[in-house]
N, C-alpha and C positions, 0 to 999 in steps of 0.2 A: 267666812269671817263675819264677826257682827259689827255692827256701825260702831262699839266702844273699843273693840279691839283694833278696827283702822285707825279710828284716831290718836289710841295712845301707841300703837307701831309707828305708823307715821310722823308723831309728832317727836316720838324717842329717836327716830331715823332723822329729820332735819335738825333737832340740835345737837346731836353726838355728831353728825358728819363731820362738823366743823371746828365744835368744841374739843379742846384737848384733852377731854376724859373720856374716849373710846368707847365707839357706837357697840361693839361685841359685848360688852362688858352689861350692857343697859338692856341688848336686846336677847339677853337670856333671862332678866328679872323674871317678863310677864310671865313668861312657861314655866318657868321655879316657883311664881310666887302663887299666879291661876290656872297654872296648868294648860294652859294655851299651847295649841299645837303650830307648828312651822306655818307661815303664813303662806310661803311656799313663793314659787320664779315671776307667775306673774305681778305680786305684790313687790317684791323685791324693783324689778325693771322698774314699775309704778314711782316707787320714793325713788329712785337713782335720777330718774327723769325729772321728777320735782325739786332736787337738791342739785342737780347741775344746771337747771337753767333760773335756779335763785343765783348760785355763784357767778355765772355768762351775764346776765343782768345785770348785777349790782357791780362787777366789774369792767363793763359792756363800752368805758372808755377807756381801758388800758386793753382789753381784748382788742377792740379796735383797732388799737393805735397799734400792739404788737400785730395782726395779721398786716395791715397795710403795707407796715416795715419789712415785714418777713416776706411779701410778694417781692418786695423791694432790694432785696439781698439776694436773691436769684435773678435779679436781672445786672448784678454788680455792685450794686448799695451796699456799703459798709457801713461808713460814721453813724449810722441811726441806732443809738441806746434800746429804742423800744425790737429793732432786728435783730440785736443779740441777747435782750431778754427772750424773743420767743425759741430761738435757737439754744439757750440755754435748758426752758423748759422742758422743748421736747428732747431732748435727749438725758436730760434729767429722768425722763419717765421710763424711759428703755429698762433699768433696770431692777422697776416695779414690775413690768411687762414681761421679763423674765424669767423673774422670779417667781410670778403668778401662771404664767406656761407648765415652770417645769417643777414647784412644786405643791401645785393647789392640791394633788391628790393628797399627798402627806401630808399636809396641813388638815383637808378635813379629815382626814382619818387619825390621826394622832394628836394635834393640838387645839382642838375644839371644845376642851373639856372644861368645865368649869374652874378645876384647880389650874392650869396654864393661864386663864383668864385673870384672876386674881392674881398669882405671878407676877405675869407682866404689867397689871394693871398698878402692883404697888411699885416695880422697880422703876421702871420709867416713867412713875410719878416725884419717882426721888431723883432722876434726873431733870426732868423740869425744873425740879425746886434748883437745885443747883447750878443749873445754867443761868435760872431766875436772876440769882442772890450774887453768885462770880463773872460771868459776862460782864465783856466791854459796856455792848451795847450802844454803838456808836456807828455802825456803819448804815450808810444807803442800801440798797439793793445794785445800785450801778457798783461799788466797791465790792461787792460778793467776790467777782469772777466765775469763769468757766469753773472752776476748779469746785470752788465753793458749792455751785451750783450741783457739780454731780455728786459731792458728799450727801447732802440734801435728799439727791434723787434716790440714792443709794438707802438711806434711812427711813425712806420712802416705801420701798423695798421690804423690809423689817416688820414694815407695819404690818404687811399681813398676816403677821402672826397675832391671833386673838387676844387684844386686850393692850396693844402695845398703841394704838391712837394713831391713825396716822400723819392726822392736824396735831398731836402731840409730840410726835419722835421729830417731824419736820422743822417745827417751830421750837426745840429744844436745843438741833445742831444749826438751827439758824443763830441762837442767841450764843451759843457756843464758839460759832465764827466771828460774831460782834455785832451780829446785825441788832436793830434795834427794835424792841418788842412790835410795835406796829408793823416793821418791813420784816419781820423773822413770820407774822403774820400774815402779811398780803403774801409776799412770795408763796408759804405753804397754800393759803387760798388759791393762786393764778395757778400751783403744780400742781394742784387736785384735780383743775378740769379736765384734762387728760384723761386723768384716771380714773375720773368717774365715769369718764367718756366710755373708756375700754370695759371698766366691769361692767356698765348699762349693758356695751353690744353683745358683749359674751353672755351674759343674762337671758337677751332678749334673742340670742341665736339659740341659747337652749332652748326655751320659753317655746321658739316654731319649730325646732327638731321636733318636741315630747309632740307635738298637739295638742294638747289638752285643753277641756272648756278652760275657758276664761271668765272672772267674777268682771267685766267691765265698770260696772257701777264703784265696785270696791278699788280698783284701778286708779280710776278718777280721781275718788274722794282721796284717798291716799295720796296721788301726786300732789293735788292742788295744797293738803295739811304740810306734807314736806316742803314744798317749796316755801310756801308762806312761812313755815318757822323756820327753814333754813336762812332764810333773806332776813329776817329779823333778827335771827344769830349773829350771821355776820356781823349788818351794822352796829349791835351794842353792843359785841366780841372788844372790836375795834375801839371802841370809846371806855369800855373797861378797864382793856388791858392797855392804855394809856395813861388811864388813872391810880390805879392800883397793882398792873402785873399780873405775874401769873399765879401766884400763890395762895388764892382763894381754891383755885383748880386744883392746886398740886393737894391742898388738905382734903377738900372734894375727893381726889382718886385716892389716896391713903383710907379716907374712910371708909370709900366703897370697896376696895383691896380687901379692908381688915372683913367687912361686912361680908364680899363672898367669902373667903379662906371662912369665916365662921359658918356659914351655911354648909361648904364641902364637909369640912369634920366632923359640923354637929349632926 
């Protein structure tokens, strides 16, 4: 890979991770548009590794404070908010984790294609819009519940179908339950790590299965552009979509929807 092509993978990999307009959807442009070929497992681990430890950082005091609690709940501790957020999470992710078990083979084999990509990328752009615009938008994240919480994890799940965002479909049935754009927000952020967690290790177990050389220079650079733009994302995500919501993004994924569907046909 050459130094332009890490940069713009990279840099399309830390802000789609996060952003609600769906990393699949951006990281088929470069190869449609320059013919770029698959950057392939080690590049992949590289940004997974630099966009989970932007997220661990930037949230490195509610991480915190959830692990402390959650030691804390195994030894009998209940009343601690931040113990049954982390207890929420991970079981939240269970059925990403499942779902990516039993059916990643069918997924790349059958829904990696361009036109599924555009699909999904406009329909659950139209749901955004309307959970935007109908949502309460009123609750905490302590008012979720269990319950709430596994709907989440479950839409979580969904994501991995090409094109459907996973900080998108997250942060959709969050605003759908009432939560409020900021906390429909953090939530999906803190239920990422996880996730990103498990795609990294499954990456990086293939990555030492195959053997194969490794570009390490290209590695590097890579993770350190993801992290850096994924950490940026976040914070001004946050401050955005405070001020304005989410509907700059949802005309964003409509555009880009209409823009593949015009590429597949034409």
């Amino acid at each position: 890979m050459s130094t332009i092509e890490v940069f713009i993978l990279a840099l399309i990999q830390g802000l789609t991770e996060f952003l609600p307009i769906s990393s699949s959807a951006h990281l088929i442009l470069p190869s449609a548009v320059f013919g770029w070929e698959d950057q392939g497992l080690a590049f992949d681990v590289a940004v997974h590794v630099g966009t989970l430890f932007a997220v661990v950082l930037y949230f490195r005091k509610e991480v915190g404070n959830m692990a402390v609690a959650w030691f804390g709940t195994l030894k009998g501790e209940r009343d601690n908010f931040d113990g049954k957020l982390a207890w929420w999470i991970i079981f939240a992710t269970i059925p990403a984790g499942l779902f990516g078990l039993l059916g990643k083979d069918f997924i790349e084999e059958h829904l990696r294609s361009a036109l599924v990509i555009a699909a999904t990328t406009l329909l659950f752009g139209f749901l955004l819009g309307f959970a935007d615009i109908k949502a309460k938008q009123n609750k905490s994240i302590e008012n979720l519940g269990f319950k709430g919480a596994m709907l989440i994890g479950l839409a979580q799940a969904i994501a991995l179908i090409p094109g459907t965002s996973r900080s998108g479909i997250t942060m959709t049935i969050g605003l759908m339950l009432g939560l409020s754009r900021e906390n429909a927000a953090r939530f999906s952020f803190l239920l990422s790590i996880p996730a990103i967690a498990m795609a990294g290790s499954y990456l990086t177990l293939k990555l030492i299965l195959e053997a194969g050389a490794v570009d390490w220079s290209a590695m590097g650079l890579g993770s350190v552009i993801a992290f850096v733009s994924a950490y940026a994302c976040i914070h001004y995500f946050l401050i955005v979509v405070n001020k304005i919501g989410m509907m700059p993004f949802v005309v964003y994924r409509l555009v880009l929807g209409v823009g593949l569907l015009w590429f597949v046909v034409g």
